[in-house]
C-alpha positions as CSV (number, residue, x, y, z in Angstrom):
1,X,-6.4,-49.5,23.1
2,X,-3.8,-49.5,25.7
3,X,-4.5,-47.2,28.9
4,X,-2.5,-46.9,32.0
5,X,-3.4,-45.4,35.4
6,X,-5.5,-41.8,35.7
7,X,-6.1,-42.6,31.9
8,X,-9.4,-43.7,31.6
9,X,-11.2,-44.7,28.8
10,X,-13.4,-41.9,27.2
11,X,-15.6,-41.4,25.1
12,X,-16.9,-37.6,23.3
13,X,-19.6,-36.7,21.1
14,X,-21.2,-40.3,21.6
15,X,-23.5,-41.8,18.7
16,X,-25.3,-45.1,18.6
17,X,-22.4,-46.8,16.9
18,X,-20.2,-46.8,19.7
19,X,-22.8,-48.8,21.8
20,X,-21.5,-52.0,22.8
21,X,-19.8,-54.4,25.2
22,X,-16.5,-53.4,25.5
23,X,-13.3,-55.6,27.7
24,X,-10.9,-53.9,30.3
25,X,-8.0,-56.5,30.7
26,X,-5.3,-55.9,33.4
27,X,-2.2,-57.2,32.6
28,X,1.3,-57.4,34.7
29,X,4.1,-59.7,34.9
30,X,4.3,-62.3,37.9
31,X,0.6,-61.5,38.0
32,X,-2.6,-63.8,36.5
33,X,-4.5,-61.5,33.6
34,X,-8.0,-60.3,35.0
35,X,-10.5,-59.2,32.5
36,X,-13.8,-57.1,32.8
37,X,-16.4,-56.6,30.6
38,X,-19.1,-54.1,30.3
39,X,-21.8,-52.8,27.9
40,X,-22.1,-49.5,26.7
41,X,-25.2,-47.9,26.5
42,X,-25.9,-45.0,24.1
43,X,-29.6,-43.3,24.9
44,X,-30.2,-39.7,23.5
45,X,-33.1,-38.4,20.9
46,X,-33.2,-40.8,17.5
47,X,-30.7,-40.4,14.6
48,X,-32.1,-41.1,10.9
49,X,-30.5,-42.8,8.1
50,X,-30.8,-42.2,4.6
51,X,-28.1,-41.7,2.1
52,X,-30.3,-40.0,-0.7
53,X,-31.7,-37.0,-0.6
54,X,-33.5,-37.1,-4.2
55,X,-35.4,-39.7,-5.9
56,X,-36.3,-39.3,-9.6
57,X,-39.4,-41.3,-10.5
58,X,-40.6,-41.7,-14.1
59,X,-44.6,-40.5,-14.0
60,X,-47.1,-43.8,-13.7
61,X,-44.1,-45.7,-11.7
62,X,-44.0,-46.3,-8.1
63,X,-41.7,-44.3,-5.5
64,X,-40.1,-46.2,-2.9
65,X,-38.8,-43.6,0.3
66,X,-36.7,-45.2,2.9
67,X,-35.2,-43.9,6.3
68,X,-33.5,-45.9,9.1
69,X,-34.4,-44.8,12.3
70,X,-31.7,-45.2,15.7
71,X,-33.0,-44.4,19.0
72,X,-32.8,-45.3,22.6
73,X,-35.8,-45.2,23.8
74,X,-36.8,-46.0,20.0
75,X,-39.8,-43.7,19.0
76,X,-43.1,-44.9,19.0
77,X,-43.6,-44.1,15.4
78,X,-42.5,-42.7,12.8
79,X,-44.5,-40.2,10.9
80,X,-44.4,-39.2,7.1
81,X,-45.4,-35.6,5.7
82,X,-44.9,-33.8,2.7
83,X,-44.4,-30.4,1.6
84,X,-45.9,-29.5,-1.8
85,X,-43.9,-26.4,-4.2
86,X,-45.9,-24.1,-2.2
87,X,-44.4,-24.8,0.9
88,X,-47.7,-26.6,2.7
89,X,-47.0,-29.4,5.2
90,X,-49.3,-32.1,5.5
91,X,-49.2,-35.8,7.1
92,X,-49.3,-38.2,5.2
93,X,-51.3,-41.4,6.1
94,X,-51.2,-44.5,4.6
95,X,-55.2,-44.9,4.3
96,X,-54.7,-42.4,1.2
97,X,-55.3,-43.9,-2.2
98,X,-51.7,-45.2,-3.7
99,X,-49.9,-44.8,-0.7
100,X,-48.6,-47.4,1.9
101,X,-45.8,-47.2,4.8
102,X,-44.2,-50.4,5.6
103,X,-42.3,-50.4,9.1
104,X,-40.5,-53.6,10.2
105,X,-37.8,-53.6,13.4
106,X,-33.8,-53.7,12.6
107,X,-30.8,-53.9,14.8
108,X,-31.2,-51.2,17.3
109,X,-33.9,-49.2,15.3
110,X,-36.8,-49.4,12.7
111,X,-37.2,-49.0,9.1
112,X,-39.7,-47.5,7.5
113,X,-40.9,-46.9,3.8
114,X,-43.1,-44.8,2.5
115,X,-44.7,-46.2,-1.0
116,X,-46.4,-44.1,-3.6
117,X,-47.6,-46.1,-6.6
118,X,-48.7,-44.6,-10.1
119,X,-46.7,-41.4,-9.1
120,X,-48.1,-37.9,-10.9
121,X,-46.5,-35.0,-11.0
122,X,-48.9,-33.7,-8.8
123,X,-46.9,-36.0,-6.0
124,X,-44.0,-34.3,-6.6
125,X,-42.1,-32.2,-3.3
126,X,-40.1,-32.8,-0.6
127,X,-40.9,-35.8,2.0
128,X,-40.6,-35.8,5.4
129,X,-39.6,-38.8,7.7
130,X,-40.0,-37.7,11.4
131,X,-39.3,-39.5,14.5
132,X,-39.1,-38.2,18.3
133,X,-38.7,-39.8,21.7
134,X,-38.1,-38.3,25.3
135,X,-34.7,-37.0,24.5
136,X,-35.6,-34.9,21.5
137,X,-36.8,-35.3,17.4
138,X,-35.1,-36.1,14.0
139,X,-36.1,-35.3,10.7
140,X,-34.6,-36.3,7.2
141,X,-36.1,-34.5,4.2
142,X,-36.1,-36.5,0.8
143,X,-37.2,-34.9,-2.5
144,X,-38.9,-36.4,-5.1
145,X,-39.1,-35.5,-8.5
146,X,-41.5,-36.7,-11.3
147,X,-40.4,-36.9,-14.9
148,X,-42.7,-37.2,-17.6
149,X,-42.5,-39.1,-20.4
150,X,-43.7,-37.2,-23.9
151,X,-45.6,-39.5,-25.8
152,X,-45.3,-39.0,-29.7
């Protein structure tokens, strides 16, 4: 990007991807090039990633759920909850029977996944993946349907 004087360099509606270190050079003829550098950084309430929005499980199977969660500060955790047909919340924890979350640390955020193993259609519904910090909360939904397979 070229800028010149009383054009500063300006960023609007900031998201985690632009954080980063970023180089000023000043440049003029008869004149030895000077170069600054300096680091961007992006804090504001988390941002979570997920590009699918339905999973289709066969009945007996196991469900995998995945979300990527941004953040600075990064949220202390990240809780799963799911709403069954009737529209009734409840957290999910991973000391249930067939159920495990799996959190490991990525660049600038953590990934979670929520497992379900032998999945009924009792587990079908819309999942939850919620995260929060000091600047405010995310939430990305994922449904999950259940298809069973009619045995002859």
């Amino acid at each position: 990007t070229s800028l010149y004087w009383g054009n500063p360099l300006r960023f609007h509606r900031v998201r985690y991807d632009v954080q980063g270190t970023y180089q000023c050079v000043a440049a003029s003829d008869g004149f030895q090039e000077v170069t600054k550098d300096v680091f961007i950084d992006v804090v504001g309430r988390p941002s979570i990633q997920s590009d699918v929005t339905t999973i289709e499980v066969v009945e007996g199977a196991t469900a995998r759920l995945h979300c990527e969660i941004l953040g600075d500060p990064l949220p202390g955790k990240v809780t799963w909850s799911w709403r069954d047909k009737q529209g009734v919340e409840t957290i999910v924890m991973a000391t249930n029977s067939g159920l495990s979350i799996i959190e490991k640390p990525v660049d600038d955020g953590t990934s979670s996944t929520f497992l379900l193993k032998d999945v009924g259609i009792s587990r079908e519904g819309t999942y939850i993946c919620q995260a929060s910090n000091m600047f405010g909360e995310a939430r990305r939904e994922i449904r999950l349907e259940v298809t069973v397979i009619q045995k002859s």
